[in-house]
C-alpha positions as CSV (number, residue, x, y, z in Angstrom):
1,X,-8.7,-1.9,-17.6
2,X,-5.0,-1.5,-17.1
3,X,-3.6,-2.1,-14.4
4,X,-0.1,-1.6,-12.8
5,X,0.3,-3.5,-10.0
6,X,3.6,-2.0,-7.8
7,X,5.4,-4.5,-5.1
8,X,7.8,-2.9,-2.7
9,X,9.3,-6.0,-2.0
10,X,10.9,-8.8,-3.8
11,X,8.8,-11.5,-1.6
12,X,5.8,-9.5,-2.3
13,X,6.6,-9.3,-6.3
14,X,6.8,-13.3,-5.4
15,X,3.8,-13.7,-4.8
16,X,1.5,-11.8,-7.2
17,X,3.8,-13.1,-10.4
18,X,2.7,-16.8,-8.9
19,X,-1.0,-15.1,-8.2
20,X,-1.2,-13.7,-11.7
21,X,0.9,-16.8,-13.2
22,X,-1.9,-19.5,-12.5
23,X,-4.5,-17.4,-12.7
24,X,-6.9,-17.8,-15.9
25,X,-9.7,-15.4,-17.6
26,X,-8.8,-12.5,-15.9
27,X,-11.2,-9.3,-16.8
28,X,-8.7,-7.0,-16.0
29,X,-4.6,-7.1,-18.2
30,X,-1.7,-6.4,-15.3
31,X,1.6,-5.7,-15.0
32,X,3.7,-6.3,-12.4
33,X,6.9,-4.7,-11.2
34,X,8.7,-4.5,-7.9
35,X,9.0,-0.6,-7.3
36,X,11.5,-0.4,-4.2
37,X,10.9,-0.5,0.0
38,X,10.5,3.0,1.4
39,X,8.8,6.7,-0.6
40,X,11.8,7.4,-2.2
41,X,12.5,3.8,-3.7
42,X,8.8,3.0,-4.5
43,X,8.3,6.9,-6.0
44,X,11.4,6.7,-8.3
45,X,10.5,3.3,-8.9
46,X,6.7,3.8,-9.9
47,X,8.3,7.0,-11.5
48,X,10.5,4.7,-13.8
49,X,8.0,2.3,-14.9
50,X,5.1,4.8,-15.8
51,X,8.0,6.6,-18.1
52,X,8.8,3.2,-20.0
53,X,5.4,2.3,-20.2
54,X,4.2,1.7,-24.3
55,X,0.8,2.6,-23.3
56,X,-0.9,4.7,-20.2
57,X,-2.4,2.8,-17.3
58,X,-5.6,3.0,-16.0
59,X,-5.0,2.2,-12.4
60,X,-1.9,1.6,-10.2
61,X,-2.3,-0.9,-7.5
62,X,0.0,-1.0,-4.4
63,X,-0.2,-5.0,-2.7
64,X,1.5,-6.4,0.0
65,X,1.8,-6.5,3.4
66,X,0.9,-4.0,5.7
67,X,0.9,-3.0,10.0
68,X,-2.9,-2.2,11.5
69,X,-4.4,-0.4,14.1
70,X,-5.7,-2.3,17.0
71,X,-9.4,-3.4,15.3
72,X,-7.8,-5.5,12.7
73,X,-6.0,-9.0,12.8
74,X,-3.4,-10.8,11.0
75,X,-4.7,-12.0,7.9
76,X,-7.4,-9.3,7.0
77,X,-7.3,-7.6,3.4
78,X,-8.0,-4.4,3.4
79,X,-8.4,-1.6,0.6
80,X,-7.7,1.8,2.4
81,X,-10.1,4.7,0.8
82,X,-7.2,7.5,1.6
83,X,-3.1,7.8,2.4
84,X,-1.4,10.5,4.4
85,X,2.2,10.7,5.2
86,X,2.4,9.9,8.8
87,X,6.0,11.3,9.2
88,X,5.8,15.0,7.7
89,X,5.3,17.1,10.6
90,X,5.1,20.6,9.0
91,X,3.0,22.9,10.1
92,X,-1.2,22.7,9.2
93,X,-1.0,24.8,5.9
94,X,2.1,25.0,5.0
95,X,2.9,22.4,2.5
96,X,-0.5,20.7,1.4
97,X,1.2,18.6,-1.3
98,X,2.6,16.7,1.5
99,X,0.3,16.9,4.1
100,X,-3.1,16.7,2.6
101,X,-4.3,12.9,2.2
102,X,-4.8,11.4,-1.2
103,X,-7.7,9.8,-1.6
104,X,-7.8,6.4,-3.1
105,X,-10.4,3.8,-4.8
106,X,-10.4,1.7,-1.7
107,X,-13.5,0.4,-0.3
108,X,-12.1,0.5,2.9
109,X,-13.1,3.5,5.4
110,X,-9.5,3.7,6.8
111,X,-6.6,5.5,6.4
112,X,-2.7,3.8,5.3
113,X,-0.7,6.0,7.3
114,X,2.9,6.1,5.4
115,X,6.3,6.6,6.9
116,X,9.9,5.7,6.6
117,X,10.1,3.7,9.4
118,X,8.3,0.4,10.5
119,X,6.1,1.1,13.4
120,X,5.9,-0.2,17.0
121,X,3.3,-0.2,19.5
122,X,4.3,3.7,20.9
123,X,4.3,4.8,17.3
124,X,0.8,3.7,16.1
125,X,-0.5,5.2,19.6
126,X,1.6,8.7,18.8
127,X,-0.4,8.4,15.2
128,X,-3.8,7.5,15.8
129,X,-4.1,10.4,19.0
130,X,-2.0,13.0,16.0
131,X,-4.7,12.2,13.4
132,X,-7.6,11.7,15.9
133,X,-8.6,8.1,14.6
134,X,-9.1,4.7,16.1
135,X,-8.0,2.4,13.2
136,X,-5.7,2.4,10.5
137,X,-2.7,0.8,8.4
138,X,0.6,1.9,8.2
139,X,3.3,1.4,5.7
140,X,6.6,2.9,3.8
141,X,5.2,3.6,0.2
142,X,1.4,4.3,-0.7
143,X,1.4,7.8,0.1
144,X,4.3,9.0,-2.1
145,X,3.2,6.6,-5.2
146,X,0.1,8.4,-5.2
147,X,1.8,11.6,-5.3
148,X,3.4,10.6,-8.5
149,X,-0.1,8.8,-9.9
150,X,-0.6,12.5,-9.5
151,X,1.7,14.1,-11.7
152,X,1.2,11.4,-14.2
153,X,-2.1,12.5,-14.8
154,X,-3.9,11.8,-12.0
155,X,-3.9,8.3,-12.5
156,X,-6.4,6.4,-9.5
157,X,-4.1,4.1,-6.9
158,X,-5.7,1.5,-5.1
159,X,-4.3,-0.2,-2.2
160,X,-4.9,-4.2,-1.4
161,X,-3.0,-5.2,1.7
162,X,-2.7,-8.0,4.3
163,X,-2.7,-7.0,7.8
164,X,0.7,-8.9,8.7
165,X,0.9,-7.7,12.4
166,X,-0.8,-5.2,14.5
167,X,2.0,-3.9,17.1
168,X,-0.6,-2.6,20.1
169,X,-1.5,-6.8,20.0
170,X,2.5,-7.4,20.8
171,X,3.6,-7.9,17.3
172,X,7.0,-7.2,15.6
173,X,9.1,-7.5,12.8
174,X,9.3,-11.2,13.8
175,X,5.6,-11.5,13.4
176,X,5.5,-9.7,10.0
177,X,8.1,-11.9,8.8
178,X,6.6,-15.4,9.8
179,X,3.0,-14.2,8.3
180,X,5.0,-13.2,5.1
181,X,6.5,-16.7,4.7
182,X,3.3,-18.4,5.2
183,X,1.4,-16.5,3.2
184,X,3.5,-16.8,-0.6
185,X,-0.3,-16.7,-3.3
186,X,-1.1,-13.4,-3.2
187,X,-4.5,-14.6,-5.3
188,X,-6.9,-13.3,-2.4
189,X,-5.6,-10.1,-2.9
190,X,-5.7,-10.6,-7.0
191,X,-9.3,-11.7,-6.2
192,X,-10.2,-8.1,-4.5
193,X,-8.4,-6.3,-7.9
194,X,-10.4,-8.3,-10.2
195,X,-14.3,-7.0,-8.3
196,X,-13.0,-2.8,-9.0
């Protein structure tokens, strides 16, 4: 299989190039680029590198870091089965392509809730009692990449995150940053890419 594997960031592009760099007989052929922070970055991004690409991909994978629900801890890898844009309040109806989730090959029964913003403590509470669920992951990008895995033929997006902080425990961006710099081999998370 053919994998594209999309990094928001340039620390998380870091550590899947070392990941993929020492890794030997992998089943699956990958490339890597860094796509952009945020849904309009990552989409125009994802957009860009499906439109050079020589030949079509089979899969797009999204790593990285990731914010959870209360449930989860620092350190867990999760692979979220769906993504819905956390920050589109339009009314039920109105606009599906924004507001209807996308499912996703995770094995994962949870949702990534996406959003231009990091969230806090108040803003995963305000999320999980809008969408009626206990758990979840939230991030900047998933959501709008698999839009556009969408109108590139519908190619399947799976998600392999780290849980870097989970604000309801009392973490912040501070926390997110010191888990990100101590956690530079992203080969767990090429581990989970190599069992789909």
């Amino acid at each position: 299989m053919r994998v594209l594997i999309c990094a928001p960031t340039s620390r998380e592009y870091r550590a899947m190039r070392y990941a993929l760099d020492k890794a030997a007989n992998l089943k699956h052929t990958y490339d890597l680029v860094e796509v952009g922070i945020g849904k309009a970055l990552s989409s125009a991004g994802v957009s860009r590198a499906l439109t050079l690409a020589t030949e079509k991909y089979d899969m797009l994978a999204v790593i990285g870091f990731a914010a959870a629900a209360l449930g989860r801890k620092q350190g867990d890898i999760v692979m979220p089965s769906r993504a819905i844009h956390h920050d589109a309040i339009i009314p039920e109806g109105f606009c599906p392509e924004i507001t209807d989730p996308r499912p996703m090959r995770g094995t994962d029964a949870e949702t990534v809730f996406t959003g231009d913003s990091f969230v806090n403590a108040d803003i995963v509470r305000e999320i999980k009692a809008r969408f009626g669920v206990e758990c979840g992951l939230f991030d900047m990008e998933i959501a709008a990449i698999c839009q556009v895995a969408e109108l590139y033929d519908n190619i399947p997006v799976v998600a392999v995150k780290y849980v870097s902080d989970v604000p309801e425990a009392g973490h912040s961006e501070h926390s997110y940053d010191e888990f990100a710099d101590a956690h530079s081999d992203f080969t767990p998370l090429l581990e989970k890419l190599e069992t789909l």
